[in-house]
Phi, psi and omega in degrees: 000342186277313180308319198271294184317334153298326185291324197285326165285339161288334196261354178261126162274133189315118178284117188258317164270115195244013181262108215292340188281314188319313220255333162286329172299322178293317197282354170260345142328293220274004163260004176267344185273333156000279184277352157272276208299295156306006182024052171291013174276349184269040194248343191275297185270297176349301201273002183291281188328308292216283195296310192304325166309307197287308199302331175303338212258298171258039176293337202252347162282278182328121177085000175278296200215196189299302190305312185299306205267033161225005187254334189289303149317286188338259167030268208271015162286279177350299211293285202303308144324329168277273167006289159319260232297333167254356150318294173225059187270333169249006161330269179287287197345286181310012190204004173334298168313304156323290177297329178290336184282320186271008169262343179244358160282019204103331201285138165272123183272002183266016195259319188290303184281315166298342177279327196284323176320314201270322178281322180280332163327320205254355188254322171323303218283327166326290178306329165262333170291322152317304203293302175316297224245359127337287208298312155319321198275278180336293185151009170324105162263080198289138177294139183299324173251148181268198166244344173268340204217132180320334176235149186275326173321302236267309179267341157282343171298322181298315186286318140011252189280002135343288166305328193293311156338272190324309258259328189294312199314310191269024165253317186300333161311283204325301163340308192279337168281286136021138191242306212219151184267312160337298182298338194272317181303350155265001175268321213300281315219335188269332167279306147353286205280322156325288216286304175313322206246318145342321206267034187037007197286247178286330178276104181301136190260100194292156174318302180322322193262003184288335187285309165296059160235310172331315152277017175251147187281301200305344191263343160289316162313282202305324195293340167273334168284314156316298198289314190318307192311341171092006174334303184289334185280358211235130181300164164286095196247357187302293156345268238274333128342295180292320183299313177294340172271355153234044165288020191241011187278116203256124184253141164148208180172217190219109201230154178264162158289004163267012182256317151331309197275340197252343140340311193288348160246032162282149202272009180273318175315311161295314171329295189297008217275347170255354166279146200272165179228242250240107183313139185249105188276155194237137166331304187288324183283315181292359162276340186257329175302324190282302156329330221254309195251187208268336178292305174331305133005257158311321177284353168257006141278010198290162146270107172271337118289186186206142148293136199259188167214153180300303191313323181285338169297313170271004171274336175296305159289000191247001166229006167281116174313337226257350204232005159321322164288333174285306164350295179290351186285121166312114153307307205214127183269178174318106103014274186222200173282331176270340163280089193299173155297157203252125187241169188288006199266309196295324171302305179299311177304306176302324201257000164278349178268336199292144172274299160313340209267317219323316190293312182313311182290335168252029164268159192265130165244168169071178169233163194265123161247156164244215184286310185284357177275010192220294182334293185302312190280336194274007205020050209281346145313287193293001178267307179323324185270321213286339182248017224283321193288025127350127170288119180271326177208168164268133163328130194227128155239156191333318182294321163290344167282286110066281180303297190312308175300288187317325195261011171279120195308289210320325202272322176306318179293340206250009189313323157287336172331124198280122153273127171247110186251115163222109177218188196228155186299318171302316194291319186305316162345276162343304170299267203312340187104114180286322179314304163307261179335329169300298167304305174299336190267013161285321190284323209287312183331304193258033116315297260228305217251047178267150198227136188287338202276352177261075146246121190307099163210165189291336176295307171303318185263030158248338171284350178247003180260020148285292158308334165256036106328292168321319200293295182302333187285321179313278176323316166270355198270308156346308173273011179258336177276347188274340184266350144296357170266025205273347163299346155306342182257117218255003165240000000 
């Protein structure tokens, strides 16, 4: 019996741990010796180098505009995906044997798998805080306050490692599938471009395929980085960037006018033919229009008297051209050769002088009326209401001009007659204002490229940060059943 029992102990190897807390502690012990000895550490200046790059590239986007905070997602997904995926794309694979010995030896995998969960957790978190604060040192200008978090670093820091987080779980699946570190380093470069090409970000999707974006960790990634970044709220600038790089660009040609008058019966023309270019108005609406605005105000302050004083009265005449014959008319004629004649010009001049006069002469006569006190004594209301439906003019629409044109003889004799239309892209600007344009095709854009799945609100950006929750939970869990079938595998 002894004999059979020496035999039965060579062939089991002795278990020192049977506790499943026990047996995660020894294996994060031994992935923690891992990362000094096996110089998993260097996965740490990898993701440095990484962000300092991607950070050169939006640092002057992010957070500007449309383009910059979905090119800016793209980005720090991609940075945050690689960064998970080579973490442990050679973890189990590179230790198969081991683990399949020590598994019929006892080992719990699922003791086995929570230790690597825990350990890839704290090199995820390792790995964005680096990344984060790359990116801030490079020039990123993240806004100081956030929107889930007092800080915005802080919530790109979450989605962050979220993602890298899902992104480590489906490389330690693949790992656990993987037979060999060849095989896996060759599966990864197909899931990459899976994950990338997929993620519904920038790369536009024909319809069959849009539905596989739903399974990538990356379109969830960019869609919590999008929405924090303010997507829908941030103007659009790509349009108005090209318009604006050809303002030196010259449109027109040479064209006759009878191709002008044959323009006009085109059916885009016609469709227009009931729009109005000029409204047709009644006496009371350009009365409620005028009252309405601030000018009404002041034009019934106007002053139609004044007061006056005799000094102004006699400076009028005594320098208005217009009042020279009176100036000149004799009071009193000449006496003699020494005595001149006395005119109405000289008399006002002496009594504009007179020192006794001065106070007189500086009296107010008269009263200051304005516009609207004569408004008012004309009752120019009760006149206003008896005519307010009046027509004041006709409506002119496109179709009457339309008209107007074709039956004018002078222009029809004139069909050959050459036009030369040559301007530039700036004078439209110019006409219209750049500034207006600029806004309006700014508004229209990012009207048009508003997305319902970036909208910043806290229900959307926890629902995807739940989903890449899932995404890691799946993914380990996955890998945990496979490496319990792994005594199935006979080499």
């Amino acid at each position: 019996m002894s004999e059979v029992s020496a035999v039965e102990s060579t062939k089991r190897p002795k278990v020192h741990y049977n506790g499943r807390f026990t047996q995660m502690l020894v294996y994060l012990g031994k992935q923690l010796r891992f990362f000094i000895n096996m110089s998993d550490w260097k996965v740490l200046p990898m993701a440095a180098i990484i962000a300092g790059l991607v950070a050169m590239v939006i640092r002057k986007r992010f957070f500007i505009n449309m383009e910059g905070g979905l090119i800016g997602g793209f980005a720090l997904t991609c940075v945050a995906i690689w960064n998970g995926c080579f973490n442990s794309i050679q973890t189990v694979c590179r230790e198969r044997a081991i683990v399949k010995r020590e598994h019929r030896s006892g080992l719990h995998i699922s003791a086995y798998v929570a230790a690597h969960m825990i350990y890839q957790f704290m090199l995820c978190l390792a790995q964005t805080v680096l990344t984060v604060y790359v990116m801030k040192s490079v020039g990123v200008q993240f806004p100081e306050k956030g929107f889930m978090t007092p800080w915005m670093m802080l919530d790109i820091g979450i989605s962050m490692l979220l993602i890298s987080y899902a992104a480590d779980m489906m490389s330690l699946f693949l790992s656990s599938l993987a037979r060999t570190t060849t095989g896996a380093m060759t599966l990864m470069p197909f899931v990459l471009i899976f994950q990338l090409v997929f993620s519904g970000g920038i790369i536009p999707l024909p319809a069959w395929s849009q539905t596989l974006s739903n399974f990538t960790i990356s379109n969830y990634g960019i869609r919590a980085i999008a929405a924090q970044s303010g997507y829908n709220e941030l103007p659009m600038v790509t349009v108005w960037n090209a318009v604006s790089g050809m303002k030196d660009n010259e449109i027109g040609g040479t064209i006759t006018l009878g191709e002008v008058l044959d323009a006009l019966d085109h059916p885009a023309v016609e469709n227009m033919r009931d729009r109005e270019i000029v409204k047709s108005y009644t006496v009371g609406e350009v009365a409620d229009i005028l009252k309405s605005g601030d000018e009404y105000l002041h034009l019934t302050d106007i002053k139609v008297t004044d007061t006056f004083t005799p000094r102004e009265i006699i400076n009028l005449i005594l320098t208005n051209d217009a009042l020279k014959s009176i100036r000149d008319y004799e009071i009193f004629p000449a006496w003699d050769e020494n005595t001149p004649a006395t005119t109405v010009g000289s008399l006002l001049k002496d009594i504009s002088e007179n020192e006794d006069l001065q106070e007189l002469l500086e009296t107010k006569l008269g009263k200051t009326i304005t516009l609207g006190q004569v408004l008012d004594a004309l009752h120019a209301e009760d006149l206003l209401n008896k005519v307010s439906d009046q027509k004041l003019n006709e409506s002119v629409t496109v179709g009457k001009i339309v008209d107007f044109i074709k039956n004018n003889e002078t222009l029809q004799n004139q069909r050959d007659r050459s036009i030369t239309i040559k301007f530039t892209v700036g004078d439209i600007l110019n006409l219209f204002g750049e500034e207006n344009v600029k806004n309006i095709i700014q508004e229209k854009t990012a009207a048009a490229a508003r997305k319902p799945e970036y909208e910043r609100t806290e229900q959307n950006i926890v629902r995807n940060w739940l989903i890449l929750g899932g995404f890691a939970l799946v993914f380990a869990l996955l890998a945990t059943i496979v490496l319990e079938l792994i005594d199935k595998d006979k080499r």
